[in-house]
MARLONU-555537 format. One record per residue: residue number from 1; x, y, z of N, C-alpha, C in turn. Coordinates in steps of 0.05 Angstrom, whole numbers, padded with zeros to 5 digits, m for minus. Example, Ala and Ser with C-alpha at 12.3 -4.5 7.8 and 13.67 -1.06 7.14 Angstrom:
REM MARLONU-555537
> 1;00264;m00114;00156;00246;m00090;00156;00264;m00066;00156
> 2;00257;m00045;00142;00273;m00021;00143;00258;00001;00157
END
This chain:
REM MARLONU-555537
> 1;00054;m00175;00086;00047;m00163;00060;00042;m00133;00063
> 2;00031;m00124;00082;00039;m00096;00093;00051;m00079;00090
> 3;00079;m00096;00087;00110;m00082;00092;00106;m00071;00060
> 4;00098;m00089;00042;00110;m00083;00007;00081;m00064;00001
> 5;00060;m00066;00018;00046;m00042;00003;00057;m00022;00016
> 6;00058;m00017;00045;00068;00017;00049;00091;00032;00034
> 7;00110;00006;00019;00139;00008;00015;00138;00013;m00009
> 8;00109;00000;m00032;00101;m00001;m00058;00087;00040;m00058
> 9;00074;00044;m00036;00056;00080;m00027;00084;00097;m00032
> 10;00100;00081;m00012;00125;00099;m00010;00136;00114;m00034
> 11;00148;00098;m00048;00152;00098;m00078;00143;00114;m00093
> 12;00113;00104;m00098;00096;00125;m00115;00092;00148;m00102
> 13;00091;00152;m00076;00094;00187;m00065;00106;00202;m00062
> 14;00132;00188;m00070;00166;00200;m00077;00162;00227;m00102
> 15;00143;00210;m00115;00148;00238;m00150;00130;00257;m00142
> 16;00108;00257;m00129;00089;00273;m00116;00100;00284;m00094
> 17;00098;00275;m00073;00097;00290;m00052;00123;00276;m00026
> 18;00147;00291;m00022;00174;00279;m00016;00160;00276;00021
> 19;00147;00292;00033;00153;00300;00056;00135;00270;00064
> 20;00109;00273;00050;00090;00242;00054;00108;00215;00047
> 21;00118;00217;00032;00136;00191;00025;00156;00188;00040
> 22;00170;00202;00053;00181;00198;00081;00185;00189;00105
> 23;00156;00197;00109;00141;00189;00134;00123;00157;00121
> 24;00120;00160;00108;00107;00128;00093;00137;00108;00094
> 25;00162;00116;00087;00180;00106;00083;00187;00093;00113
> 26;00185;00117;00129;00194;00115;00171;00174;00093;00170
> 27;00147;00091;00160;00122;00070;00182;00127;00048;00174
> 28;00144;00046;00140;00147;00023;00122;00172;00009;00135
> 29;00190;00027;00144;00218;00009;00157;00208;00000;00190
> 30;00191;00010;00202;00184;00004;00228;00169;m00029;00222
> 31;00148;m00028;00199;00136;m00053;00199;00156;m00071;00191
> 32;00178;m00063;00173;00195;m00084;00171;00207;m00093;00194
> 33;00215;m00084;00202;00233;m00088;00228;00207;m00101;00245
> 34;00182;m00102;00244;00167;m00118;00262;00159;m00143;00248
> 35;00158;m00151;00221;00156;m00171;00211;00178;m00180;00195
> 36;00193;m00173;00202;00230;m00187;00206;00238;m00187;00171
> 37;00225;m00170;00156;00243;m00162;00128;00264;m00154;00126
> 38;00271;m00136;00150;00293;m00119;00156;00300;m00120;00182
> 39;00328;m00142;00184;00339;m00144;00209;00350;m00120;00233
> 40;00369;m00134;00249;00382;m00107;00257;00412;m00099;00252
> 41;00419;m00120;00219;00448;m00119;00216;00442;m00089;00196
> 42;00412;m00088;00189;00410;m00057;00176;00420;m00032;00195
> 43;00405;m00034;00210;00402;m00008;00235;00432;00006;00227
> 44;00454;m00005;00232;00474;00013;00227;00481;00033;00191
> 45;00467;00011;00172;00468;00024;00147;00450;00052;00149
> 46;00427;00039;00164;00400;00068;00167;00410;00091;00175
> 47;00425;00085;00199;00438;00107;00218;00459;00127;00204
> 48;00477;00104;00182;00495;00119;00169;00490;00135;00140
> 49;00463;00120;00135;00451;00141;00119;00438;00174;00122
> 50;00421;00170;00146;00417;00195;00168;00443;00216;00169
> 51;00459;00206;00182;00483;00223;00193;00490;00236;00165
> 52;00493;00218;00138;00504;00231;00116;00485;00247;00104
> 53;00467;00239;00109;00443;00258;00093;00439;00286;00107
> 54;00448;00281;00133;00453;00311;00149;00472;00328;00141
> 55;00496;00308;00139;00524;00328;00135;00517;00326;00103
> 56;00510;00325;00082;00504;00327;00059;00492;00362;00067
> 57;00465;00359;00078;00453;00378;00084;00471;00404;00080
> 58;00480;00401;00114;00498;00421;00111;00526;00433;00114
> 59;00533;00409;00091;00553;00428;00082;00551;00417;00053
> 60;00539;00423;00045;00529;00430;00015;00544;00445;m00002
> 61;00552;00458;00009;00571;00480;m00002;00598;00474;00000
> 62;00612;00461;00018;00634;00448;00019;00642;00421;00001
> 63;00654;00433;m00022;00658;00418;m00047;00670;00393;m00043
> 64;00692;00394;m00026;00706;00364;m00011;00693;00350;00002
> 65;00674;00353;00023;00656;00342;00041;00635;00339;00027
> 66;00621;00350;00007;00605;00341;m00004;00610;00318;m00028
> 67;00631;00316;m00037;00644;00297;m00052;00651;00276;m00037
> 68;00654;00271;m00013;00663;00253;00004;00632;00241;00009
> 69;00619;00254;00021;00590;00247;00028;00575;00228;m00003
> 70;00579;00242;m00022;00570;00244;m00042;00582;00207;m00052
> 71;00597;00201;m00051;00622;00179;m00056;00606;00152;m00032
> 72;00606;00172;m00001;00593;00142;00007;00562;00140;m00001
> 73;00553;00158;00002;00514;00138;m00015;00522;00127;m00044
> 74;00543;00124;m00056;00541;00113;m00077;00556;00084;m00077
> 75;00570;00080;m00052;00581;00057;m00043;00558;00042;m00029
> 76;00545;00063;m00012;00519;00044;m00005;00503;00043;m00019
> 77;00491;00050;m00052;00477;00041;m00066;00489;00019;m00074
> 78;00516;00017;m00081;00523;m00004;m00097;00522;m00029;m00080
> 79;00528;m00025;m00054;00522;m00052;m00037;00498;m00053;m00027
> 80;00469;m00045;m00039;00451;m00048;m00034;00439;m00058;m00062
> 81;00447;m00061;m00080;00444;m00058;m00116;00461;m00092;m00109
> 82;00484;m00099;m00098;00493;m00115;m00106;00489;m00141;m00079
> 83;00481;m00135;m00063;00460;m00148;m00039;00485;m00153;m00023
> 84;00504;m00136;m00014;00540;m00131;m00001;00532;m00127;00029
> 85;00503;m00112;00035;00494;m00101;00059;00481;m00126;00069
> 86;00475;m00141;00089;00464;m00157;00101;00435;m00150;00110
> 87;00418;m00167;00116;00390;m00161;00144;00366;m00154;00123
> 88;00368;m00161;00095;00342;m00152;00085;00331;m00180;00083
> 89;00313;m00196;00083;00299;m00214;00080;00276;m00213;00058
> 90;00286;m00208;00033;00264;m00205;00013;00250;m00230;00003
> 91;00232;m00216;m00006;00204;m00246;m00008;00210;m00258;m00035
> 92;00202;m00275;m00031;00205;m00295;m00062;00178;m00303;m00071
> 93;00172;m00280;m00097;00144;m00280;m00095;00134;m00304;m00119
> 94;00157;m00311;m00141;00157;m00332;m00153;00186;m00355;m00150
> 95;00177;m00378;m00151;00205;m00400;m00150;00198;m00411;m00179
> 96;00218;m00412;m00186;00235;m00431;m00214;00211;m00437;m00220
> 97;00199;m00414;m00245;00174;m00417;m00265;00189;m00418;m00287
> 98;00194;m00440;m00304;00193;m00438;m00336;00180;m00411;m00344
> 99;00190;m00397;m00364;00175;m00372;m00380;00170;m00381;m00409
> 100;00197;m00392;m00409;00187;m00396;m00448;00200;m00429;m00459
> 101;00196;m00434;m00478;00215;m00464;m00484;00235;m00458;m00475
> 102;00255;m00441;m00483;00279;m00436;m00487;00298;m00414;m00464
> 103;00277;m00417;m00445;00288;m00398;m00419;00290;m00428;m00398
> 104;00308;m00408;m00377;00311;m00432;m00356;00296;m00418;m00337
> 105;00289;m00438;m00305;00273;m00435;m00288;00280;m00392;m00281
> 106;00251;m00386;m00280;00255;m00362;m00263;00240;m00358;m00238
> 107;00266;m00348;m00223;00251;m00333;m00193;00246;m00302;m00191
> 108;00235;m00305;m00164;00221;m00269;m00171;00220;m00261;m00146
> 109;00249;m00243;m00131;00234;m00235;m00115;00228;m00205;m00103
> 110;00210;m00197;m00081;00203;m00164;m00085;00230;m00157;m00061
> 111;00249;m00134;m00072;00267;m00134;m00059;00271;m00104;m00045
> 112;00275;m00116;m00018;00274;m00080;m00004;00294;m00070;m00007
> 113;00312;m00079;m00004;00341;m00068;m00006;00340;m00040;m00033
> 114;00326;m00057;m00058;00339;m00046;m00086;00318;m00014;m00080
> 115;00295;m00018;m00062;00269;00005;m00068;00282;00027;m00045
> 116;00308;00015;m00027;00312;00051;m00020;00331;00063;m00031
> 117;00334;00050;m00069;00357;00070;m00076;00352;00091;m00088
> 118;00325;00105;m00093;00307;00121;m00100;00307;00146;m00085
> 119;00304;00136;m00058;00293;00164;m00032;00335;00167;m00029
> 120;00353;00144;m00033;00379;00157;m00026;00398;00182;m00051
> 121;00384;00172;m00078;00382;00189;m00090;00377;00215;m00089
> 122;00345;00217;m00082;00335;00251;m00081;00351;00257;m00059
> 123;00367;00250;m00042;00380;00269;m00023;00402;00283;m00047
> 124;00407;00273;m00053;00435;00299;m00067;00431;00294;m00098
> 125;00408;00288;m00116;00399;00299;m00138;00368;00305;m00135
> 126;00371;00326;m00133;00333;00339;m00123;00325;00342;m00142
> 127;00322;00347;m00163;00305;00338;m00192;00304;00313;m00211
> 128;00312;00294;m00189;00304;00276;m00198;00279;00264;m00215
> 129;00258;00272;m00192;00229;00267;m00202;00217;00300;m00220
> 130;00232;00323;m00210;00216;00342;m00227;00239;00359;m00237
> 131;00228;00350;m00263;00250;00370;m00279;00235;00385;m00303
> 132;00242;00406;m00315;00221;00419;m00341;00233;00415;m00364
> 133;00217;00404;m00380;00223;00389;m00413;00243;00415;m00423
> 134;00261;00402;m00434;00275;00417;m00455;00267;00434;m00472
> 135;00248;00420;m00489;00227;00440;m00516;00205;00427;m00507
> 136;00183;00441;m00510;00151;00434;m00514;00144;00422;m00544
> 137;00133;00397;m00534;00121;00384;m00565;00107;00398;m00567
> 138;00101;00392;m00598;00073;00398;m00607;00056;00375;m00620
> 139;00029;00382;m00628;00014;00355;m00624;00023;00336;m00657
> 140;00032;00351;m00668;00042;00321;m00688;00069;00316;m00692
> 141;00095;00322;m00660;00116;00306;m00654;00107;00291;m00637
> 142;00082;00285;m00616;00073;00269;m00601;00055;00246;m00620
> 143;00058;00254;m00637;00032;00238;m00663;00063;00215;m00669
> 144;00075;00229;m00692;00102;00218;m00698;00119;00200;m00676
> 145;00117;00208;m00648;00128;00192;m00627;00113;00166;m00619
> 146;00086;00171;m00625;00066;00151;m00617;00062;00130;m00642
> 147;00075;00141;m00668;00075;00121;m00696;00093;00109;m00696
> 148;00122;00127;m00690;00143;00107;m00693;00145;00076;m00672
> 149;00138;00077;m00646;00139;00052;m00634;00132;00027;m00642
> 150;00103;00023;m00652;00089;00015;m00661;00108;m00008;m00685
> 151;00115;00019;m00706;00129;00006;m00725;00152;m00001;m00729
> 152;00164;00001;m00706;00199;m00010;m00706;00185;m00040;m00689
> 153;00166;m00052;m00681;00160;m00072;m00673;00152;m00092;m00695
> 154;00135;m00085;m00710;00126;m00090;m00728;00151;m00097;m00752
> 155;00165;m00085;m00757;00189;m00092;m00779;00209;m00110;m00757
> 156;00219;m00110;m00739;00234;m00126;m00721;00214;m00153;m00728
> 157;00207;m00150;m00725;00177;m00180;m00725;00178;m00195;m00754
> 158;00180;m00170;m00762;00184;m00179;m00801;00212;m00188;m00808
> 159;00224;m00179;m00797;00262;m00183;m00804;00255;m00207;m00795
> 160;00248;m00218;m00769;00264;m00245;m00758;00273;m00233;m00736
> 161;00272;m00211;m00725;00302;m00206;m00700;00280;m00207;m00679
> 162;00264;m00216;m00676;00249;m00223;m00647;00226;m00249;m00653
> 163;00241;m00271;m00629;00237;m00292;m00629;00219;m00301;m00604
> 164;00202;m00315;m00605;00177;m00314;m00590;00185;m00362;m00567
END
């Protein structure tokens, strides 16, 4: 259980602070790999993420090589998005719970694979987590933003279009 809080720190220290969430990320893949979340059919994905995240580095500037680089983390998100990569052992934190009459059994589980597509991201979109608002609200477009939610729930509820 270890593994999903350092991995759960990791995450949230990503929008804050990249250099701590890193090193939370390194202590988070070492516990995996000692309590067998993360095999060793990963090790080679890790490695090839490294190497690209270097040559991303630098040659940043090289529009072809960076488009090449750029092309494989998005092949390895998608086979990490679509579970294509082998060696993650994610937990099954619920089995086949009924939710509603009219739902079928659901499972639930916390998946490592899907939580390092976040840190493969900020390598080659760095404002991800900080970017500066377009226009500055003011305090009665935040009033108006905070009314309308409210009442598009409330009429959906009244129409009929949400069924319980």
């Amino acid at each position: 259980m270890i593994t999903w809080l350092l991995l759960a720190l990791s995450l949230l220290l990503l929008g804050f602070h990249r250099k701590l969430a890193l090193t939370t990320l390194a202590i988070t893949t070492i516990s995996a790999f000692i309590t067998g979340v993360i095999t060793w059919y990963v090790l080679p994905v890790i490695l090839s993420l490294i190497l690209l995240s270097y040559a991303y580095r630098h040659y940043k500037t090289n529009r072809l090589i960076a488009t090449i680089v750029i092309l494989a983390f998005i092949a390895i998100i998608v086979g990490l998005t679509f579970h294509f990569i082998p060696g993650f052992n994610n937990l099954r934190y619920i089995k086949h719970v009924p939710l509603g009459q009219y739902s079928p059994p659901f499972s639930f589980y916390f998946n490592a694979d899907k939580a390092l597509i976040p840190f493969i991201l900020m390598i080659f979109i760095p404002t991800l987590f900080k970017t500066e608002p377009v226009k500055k609200a003011n305090k009665y477009q935040w009033v108006f933003t905070g009314y309308g939610d409210p009442r598009t729930v409330i009429i959906r509820n009244g129409i009929g279009w949400t069924r319980y």
